[in-house]
PASEBA-1860 file (N, C-alpha, C; in nm, 3 decimals):
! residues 232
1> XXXXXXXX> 0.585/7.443/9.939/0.708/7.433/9.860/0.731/7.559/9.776 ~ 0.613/7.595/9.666/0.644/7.730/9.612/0.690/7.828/9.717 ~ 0.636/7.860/9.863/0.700/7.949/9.932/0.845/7.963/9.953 ~ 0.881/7.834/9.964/1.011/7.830/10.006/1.107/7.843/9.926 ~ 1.041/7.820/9.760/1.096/7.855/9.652/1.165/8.000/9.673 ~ 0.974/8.085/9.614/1.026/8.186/9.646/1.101/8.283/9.757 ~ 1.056/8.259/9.819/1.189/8.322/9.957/1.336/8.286/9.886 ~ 1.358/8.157/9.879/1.485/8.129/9.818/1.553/8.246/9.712
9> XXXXXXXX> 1.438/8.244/9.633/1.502/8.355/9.484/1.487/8.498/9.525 ~ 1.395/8.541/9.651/1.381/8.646/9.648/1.539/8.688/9.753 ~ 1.620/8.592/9.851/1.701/8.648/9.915/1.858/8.598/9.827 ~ 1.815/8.520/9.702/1.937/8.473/9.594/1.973/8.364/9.607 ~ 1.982/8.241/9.692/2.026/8.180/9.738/1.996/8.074/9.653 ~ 1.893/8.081/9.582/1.868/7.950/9.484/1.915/7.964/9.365 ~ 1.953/8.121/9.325/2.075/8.123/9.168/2.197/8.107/9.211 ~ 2.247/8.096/9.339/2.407/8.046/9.403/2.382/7.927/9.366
17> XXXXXXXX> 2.259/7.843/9.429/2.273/7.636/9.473/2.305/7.603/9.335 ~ 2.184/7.693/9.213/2.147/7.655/9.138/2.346/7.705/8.986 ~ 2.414/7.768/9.059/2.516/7.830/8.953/2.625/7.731/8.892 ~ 2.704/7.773/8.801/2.812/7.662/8.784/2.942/7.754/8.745 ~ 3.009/7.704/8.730/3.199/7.763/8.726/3.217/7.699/8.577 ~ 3.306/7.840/8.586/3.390/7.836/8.386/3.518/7.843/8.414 ~ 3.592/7.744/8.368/3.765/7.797/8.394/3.790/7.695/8.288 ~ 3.933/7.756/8.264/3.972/7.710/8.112/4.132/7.759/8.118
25> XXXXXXXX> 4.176/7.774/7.985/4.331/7.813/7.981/4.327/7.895/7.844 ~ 4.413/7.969/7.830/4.428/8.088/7.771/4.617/8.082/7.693 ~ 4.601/8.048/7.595/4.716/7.935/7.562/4.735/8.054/7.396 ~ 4.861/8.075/7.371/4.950/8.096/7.201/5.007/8.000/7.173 ~ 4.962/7.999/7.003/5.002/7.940/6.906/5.054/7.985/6.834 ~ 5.206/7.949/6.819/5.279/8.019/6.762/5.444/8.031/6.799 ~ 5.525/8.027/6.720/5.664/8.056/6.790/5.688/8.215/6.902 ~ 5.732/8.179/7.026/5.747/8.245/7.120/5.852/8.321/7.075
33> XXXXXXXX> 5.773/8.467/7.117/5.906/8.573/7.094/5.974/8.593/7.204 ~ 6.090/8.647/7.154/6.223/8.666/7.278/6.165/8.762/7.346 ~ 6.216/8.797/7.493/6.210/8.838/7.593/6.216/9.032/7.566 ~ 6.239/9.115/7.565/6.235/9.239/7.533/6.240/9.324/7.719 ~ 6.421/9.351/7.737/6.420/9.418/7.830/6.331/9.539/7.841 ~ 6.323/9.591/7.958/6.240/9.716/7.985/6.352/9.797/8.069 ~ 6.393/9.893/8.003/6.489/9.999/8.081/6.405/10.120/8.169 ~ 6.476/10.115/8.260/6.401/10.214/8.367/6.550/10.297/8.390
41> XXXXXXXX> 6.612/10.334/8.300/6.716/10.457/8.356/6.664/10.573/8.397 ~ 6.594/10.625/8.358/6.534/10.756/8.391/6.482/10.809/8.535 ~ 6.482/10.713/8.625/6.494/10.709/8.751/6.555/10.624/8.822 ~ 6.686/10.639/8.938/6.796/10.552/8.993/6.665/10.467/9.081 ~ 6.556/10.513/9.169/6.486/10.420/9.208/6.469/10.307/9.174 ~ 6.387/10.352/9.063/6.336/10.223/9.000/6.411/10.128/8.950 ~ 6.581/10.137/8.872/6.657/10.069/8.855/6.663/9.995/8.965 ~ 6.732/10.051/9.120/6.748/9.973/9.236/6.672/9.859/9.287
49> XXXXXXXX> 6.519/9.900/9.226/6.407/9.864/9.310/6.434/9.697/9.273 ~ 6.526/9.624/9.163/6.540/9.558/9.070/6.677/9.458/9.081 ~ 6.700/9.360/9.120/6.812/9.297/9.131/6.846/9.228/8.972 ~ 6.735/9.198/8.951/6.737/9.164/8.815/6.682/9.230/8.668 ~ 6.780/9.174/8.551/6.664/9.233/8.476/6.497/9.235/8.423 ~ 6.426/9.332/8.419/6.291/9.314/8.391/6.249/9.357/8.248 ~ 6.115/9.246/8.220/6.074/9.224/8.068/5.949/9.287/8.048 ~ 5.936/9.363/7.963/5.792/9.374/7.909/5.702/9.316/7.919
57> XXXXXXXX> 5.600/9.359/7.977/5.486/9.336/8.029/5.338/9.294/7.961 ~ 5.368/9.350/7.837/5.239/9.320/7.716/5.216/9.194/7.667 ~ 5.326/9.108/7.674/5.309/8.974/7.599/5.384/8.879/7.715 ~ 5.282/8.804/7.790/5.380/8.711/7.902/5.340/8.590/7.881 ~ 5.408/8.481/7.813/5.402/8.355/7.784/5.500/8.260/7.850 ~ 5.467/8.103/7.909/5.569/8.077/7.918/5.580/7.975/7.823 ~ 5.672/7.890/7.872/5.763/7.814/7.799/5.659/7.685/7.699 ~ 5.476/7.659/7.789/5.411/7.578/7.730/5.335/7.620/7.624
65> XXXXXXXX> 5.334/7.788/7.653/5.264/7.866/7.516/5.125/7.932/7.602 ~ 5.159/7.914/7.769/5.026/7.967/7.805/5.062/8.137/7.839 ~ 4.902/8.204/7.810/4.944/8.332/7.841/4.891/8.380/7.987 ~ 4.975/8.529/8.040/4.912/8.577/8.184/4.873/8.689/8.073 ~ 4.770/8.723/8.209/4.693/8.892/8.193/4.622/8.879/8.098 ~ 4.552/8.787/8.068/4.380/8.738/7.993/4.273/8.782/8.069 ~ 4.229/8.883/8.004/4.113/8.913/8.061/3.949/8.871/8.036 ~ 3.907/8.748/8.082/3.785/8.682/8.001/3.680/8.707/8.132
73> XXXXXXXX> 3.551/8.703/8.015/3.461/8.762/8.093/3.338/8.700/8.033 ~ 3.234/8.716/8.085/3.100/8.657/8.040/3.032/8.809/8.001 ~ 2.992/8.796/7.813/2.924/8.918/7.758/2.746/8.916/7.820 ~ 2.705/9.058/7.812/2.543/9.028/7.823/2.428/8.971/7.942 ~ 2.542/8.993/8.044/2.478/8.913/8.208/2.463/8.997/8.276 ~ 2.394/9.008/8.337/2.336/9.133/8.426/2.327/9.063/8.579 ~ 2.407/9.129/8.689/2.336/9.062/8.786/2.343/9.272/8.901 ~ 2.277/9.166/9.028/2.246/9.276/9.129/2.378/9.262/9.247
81> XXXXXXXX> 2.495/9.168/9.213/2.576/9.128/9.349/2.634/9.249/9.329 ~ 2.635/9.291/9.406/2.738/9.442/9.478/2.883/9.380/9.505 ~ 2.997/9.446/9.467/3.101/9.419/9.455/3.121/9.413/9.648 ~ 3.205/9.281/9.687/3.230/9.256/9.833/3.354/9.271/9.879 ~ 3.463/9.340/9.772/3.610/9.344/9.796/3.625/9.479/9.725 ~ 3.776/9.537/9.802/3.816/9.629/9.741/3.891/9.586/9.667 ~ 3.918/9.664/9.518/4.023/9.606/9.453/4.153/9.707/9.470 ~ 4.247/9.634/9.473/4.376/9.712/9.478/4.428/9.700/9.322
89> XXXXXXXX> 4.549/9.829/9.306/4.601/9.874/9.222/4.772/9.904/9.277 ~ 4.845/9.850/9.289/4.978/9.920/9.335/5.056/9.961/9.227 ~ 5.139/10.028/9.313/5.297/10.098/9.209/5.390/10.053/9.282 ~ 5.466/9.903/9.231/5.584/9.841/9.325/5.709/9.803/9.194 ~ 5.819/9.856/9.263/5.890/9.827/9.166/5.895/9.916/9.016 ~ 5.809/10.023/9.030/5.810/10.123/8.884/5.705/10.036/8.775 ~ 5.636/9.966/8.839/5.552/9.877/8.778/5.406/9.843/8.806 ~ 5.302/9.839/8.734/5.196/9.851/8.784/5.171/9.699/8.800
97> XXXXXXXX> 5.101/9.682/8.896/5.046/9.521/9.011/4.898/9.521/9.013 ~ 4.818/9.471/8.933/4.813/9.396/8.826/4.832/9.468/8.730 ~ 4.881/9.397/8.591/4.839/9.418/8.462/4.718/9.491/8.417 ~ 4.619/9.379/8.415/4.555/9.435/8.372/4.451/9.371/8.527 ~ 4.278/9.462/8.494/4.244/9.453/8.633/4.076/9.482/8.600 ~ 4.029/9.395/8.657/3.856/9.431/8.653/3.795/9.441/8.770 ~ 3.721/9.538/8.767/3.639/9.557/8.872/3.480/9.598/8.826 ~ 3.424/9.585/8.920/3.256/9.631/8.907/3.226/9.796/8.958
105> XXXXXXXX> 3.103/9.845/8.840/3.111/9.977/8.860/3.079/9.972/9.006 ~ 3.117/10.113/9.098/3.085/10.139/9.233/3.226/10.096/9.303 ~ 3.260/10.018/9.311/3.368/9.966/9.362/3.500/10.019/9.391 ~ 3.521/10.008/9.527/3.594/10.073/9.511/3.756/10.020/9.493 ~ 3.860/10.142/9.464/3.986/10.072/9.385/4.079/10.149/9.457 ~ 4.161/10.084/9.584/4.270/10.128/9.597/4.382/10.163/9.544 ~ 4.455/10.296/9.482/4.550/10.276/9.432/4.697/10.296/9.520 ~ 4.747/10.211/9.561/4.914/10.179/9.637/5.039/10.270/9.606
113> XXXXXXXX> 5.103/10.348/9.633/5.252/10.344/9.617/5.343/10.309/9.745 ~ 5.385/10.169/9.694/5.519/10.111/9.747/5.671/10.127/9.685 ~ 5.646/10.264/9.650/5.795/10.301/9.590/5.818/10.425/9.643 ~ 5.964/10.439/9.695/6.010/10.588/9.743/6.062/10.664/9.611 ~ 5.935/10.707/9.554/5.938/10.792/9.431/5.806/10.868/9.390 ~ 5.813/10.933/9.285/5.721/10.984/9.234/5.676/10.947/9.190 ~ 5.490/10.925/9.153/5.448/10.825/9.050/5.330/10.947/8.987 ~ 5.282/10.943/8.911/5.152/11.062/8.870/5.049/10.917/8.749
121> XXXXXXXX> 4.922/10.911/8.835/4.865/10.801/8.785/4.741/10.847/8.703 ~ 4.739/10.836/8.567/4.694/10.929/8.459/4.589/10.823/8.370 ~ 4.448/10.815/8.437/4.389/10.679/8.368/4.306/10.754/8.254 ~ 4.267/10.698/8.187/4.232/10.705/8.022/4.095/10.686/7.963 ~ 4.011/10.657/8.066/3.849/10.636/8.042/3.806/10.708/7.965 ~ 3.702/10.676/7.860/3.578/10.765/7.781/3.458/10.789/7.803 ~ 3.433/10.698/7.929/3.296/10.654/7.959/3.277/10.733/8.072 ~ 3.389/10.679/8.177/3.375/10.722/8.313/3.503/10.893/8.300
129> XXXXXXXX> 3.481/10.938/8.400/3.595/11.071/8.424/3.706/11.025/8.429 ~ 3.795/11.103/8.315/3.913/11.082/8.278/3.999/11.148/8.454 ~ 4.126/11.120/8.469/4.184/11.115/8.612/4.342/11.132/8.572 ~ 4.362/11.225/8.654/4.549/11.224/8.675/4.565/11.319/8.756 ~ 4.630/11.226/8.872/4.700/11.281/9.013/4.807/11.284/9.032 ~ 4.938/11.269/9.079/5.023/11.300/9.156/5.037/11.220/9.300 ~ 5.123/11.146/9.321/5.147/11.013/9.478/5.328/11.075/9.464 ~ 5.346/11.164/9.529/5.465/11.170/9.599/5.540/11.063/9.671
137> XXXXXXXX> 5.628/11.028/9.722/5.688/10.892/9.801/5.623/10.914/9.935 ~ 5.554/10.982/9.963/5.501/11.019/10.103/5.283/10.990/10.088 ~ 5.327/11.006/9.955/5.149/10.980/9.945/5.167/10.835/9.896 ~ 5.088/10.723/10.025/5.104/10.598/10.014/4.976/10.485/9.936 ~ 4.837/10.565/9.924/4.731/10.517/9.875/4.675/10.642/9.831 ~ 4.587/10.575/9.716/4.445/10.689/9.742/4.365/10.589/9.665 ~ 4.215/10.660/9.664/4.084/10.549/9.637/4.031/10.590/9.513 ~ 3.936/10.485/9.429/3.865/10.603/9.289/3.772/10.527/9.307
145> XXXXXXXX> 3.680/10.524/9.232/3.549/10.462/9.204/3.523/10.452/9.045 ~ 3.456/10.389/8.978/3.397/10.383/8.852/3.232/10.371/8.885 ~ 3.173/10.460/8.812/3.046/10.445/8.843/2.991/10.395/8.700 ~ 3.030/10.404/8.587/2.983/10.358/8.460/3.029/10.237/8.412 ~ 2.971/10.160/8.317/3.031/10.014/8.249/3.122/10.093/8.171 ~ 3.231/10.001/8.162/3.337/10.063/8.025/3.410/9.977/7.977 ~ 3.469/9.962/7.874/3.548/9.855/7.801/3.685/9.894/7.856 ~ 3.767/9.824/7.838/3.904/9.852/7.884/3.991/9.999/7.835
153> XXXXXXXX> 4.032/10.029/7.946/4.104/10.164/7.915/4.222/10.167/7.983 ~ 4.339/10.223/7.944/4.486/10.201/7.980/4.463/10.340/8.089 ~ 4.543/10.279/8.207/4.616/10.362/8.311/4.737/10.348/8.305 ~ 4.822/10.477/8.309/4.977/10.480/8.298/5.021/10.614/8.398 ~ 5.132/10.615/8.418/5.206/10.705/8.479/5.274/10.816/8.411 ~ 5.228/10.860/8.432/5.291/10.987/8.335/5.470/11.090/8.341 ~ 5.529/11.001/8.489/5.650/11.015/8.513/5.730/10.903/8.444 ~ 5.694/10.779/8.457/5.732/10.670/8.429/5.666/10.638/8.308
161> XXXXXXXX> 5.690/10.661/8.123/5.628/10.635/8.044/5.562/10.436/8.030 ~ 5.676/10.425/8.112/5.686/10.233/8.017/5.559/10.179/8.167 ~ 5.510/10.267/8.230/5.446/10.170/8.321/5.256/10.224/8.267 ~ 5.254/10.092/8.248/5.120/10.078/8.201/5.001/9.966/8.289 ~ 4.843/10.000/8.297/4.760/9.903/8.350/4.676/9.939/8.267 ~ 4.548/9.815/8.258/4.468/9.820/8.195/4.329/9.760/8.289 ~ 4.205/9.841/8.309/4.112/9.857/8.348/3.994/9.815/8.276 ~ 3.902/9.747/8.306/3.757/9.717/8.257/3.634/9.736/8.368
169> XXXXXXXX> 3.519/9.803/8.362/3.433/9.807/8.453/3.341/9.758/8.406 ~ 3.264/9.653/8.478/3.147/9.605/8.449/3.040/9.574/8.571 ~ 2.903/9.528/8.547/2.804/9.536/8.617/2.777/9.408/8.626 ~ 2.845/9.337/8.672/2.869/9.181/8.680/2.984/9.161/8.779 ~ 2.976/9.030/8.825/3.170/8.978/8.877/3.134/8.870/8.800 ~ 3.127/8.859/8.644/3.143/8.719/8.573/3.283/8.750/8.470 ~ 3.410/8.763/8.587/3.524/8.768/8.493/3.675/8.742/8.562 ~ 3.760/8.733/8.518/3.844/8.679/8.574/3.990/8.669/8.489
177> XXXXXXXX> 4.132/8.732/8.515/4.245/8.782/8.491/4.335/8.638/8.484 ~ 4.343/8.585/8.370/4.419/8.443/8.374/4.555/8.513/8.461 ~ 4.639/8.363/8.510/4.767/8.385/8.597/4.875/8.351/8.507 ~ 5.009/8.332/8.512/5.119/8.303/8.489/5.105/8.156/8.404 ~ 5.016/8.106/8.447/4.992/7.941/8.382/4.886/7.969/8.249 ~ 4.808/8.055/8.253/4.736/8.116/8.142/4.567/7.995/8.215 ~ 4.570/8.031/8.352/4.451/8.003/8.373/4.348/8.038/8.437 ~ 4.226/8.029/8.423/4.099/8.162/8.485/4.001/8.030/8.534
185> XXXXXXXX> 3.949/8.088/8.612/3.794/8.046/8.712/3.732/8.191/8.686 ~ 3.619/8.149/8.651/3.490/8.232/8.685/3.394/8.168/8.765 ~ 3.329/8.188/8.883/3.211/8.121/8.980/3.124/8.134/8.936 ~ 3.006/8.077/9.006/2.922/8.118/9.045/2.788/8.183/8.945 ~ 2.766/8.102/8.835/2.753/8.219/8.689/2.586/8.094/8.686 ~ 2.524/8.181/8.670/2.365/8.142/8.661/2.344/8.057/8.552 ~ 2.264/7.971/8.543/2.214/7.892/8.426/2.165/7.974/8.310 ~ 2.273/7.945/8.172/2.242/8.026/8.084/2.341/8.016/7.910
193> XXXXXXXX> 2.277/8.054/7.839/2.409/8.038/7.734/2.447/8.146/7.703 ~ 2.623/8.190/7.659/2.665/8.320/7.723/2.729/8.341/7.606 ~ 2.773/8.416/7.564/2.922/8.469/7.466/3.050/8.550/7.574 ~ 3.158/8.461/7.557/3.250/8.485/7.666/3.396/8.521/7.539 ~ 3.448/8.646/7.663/3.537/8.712/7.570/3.653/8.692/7.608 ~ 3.722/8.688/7.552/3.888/8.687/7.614/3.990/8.794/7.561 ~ 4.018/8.876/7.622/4.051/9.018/7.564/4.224/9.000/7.659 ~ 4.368/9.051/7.508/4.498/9.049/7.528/4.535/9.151/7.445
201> XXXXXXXX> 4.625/9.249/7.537/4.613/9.391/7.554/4.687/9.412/7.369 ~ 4.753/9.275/7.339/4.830/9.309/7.169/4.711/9.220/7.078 ~ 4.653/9.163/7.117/4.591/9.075/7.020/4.411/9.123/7.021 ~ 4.341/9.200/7.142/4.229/9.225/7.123/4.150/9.125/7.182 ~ 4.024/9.117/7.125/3.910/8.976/7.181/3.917/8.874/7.123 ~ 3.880/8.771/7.151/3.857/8.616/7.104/3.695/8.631/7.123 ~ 3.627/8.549/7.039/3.476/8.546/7.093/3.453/8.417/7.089 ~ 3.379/8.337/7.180/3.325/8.181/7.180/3.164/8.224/7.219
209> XXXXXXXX> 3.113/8.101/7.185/2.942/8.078/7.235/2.987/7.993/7.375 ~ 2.936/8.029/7.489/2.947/7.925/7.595/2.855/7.837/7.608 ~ 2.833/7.685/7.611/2.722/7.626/7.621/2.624/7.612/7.710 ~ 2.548/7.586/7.776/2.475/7.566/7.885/2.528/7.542/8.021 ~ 2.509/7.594/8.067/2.585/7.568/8.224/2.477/7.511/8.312 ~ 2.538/7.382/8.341/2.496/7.263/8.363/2.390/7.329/8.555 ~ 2.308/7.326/8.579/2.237/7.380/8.688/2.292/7.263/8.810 ~ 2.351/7.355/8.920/2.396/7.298/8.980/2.486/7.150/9.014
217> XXXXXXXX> 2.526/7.072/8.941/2.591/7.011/8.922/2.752/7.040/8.846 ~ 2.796/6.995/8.730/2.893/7.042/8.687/2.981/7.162/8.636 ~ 3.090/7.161/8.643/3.154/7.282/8.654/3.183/7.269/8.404 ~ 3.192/7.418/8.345/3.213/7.397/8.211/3.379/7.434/8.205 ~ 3.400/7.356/8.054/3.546/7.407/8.079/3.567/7.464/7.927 ~ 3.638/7.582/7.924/3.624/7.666/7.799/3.795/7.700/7.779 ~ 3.839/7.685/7.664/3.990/7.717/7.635/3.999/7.835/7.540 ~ 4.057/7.947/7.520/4.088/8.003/7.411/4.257/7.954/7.330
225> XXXXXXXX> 4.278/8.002/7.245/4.399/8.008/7.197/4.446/8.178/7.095 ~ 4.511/8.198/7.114/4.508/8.357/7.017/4.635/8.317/6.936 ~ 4.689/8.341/6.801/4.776/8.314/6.740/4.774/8.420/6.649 ~ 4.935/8.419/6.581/4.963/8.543/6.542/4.870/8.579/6.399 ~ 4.840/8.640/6.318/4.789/8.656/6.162/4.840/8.548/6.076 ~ 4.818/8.534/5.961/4.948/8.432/5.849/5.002/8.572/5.768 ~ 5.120/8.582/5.731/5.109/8.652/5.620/5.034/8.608/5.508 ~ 5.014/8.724/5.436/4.952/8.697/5.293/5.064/8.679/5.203
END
């Protein structure tokens, strides 16, 4: 039996049987602010690209108070899984696809242009090598890598001021980009008690203690809420 143990832990397969899932909702408290067009005159493209009008991107709530583009993550976990996907990055619409975006150092990160325009993609790291290229309407991808951990750092376009992304690299996949409903899954996360962050690009981190994650059996369920200051 110990053999089979170990074989188990030595090829991983018994911190998968043995893992459990965090998902939760990512919710404001607080009266919802109005909508705040985003003008793109400065290039006829990008207007076109657009049947309708489009809103600012920093604060996306809907109508129940849940937020998108939560970036929560499990602090202080170390694992060895090698990232198994590329992550993409596009430029559609004069707009960066995702928001905001995590990936694991090494990994690699497609960046897209699906716009017949100019885009110059100018990312902002301190940790890893700072970057700014140039994607003509004829240059349709190119690739980067992060080889260092880093806390979030803004990528923007440097033709297009109002288009902004935001990047985190870590040495983990224990994280996960709430959706439109303001909700996240994290897998797969080893038996352990964690401090899990929830980071919103106007409001900063939230910090919680996560409790024990139940060994193979149940899934935990963790909520944040972020709300505005009080005045004094």
């Amino acid at each position: 039996m110990k053999k089979i143990i170990s074989s188990l832990l030595f090829a991983g397969l018994l911190t998968i049987a043995f893992a459990g899932d965090l998902s939760g909702t990512v919710n404001y408290d607080g009266k919802i602010p109005k909508k705040k067009t985003l003008r793109m005159d400065s290039d006829p493209v990008c207007n076109a690209a657009h049947s309708e009008a489009v809103y600012k991107q920093s604060f996306l709530v809907d109508e129940n108070g849940n937020l998108a583009n939560v970036l929560v993550y499990i602090k202080n976990i170390s694992s060895d899984t090698a990232p198994s996907e590329i992550a993409v990055l596009d430029q559609n619409g004069c707009m960066y696809n995702p928001r905001v975006l995590g990936v694991q150092a090494g990994q690699e990160i497609k960046i897209l242009n699906s716009d017949p325009t100019m885009h110059n993609i100018h990312g902002l790291p301190k940790v890893n090598r700072e970057f700014n290229f140039g994607m003509p309407k004829t240059v349709k991808e190119k690739s980067i890598t992060f080889d260092k951990v880093e806390d979030v750092f803004v990528v923007k376009c440097d033709v297009h001021p109002w288009m902004k992304s935001y990047v985190q690299v870590f040495d983990h996949p224990y994280f996960a980009v709430t959706g439109i409903d303001g909700k996240f899954t994290i897998n797969n996360i080893p038996p352990g008690d964690y401090e899990v962050v929830a980071w919103q690009e106007k409001f900063g981190s939230k910090r919680t203690l996560l409790k024990q994650v139940t060994v193979g059996k149940d899934s935990q369920t963790l909520d944040f809420t972020f709300s505005r200051p009080k005045k004094k």
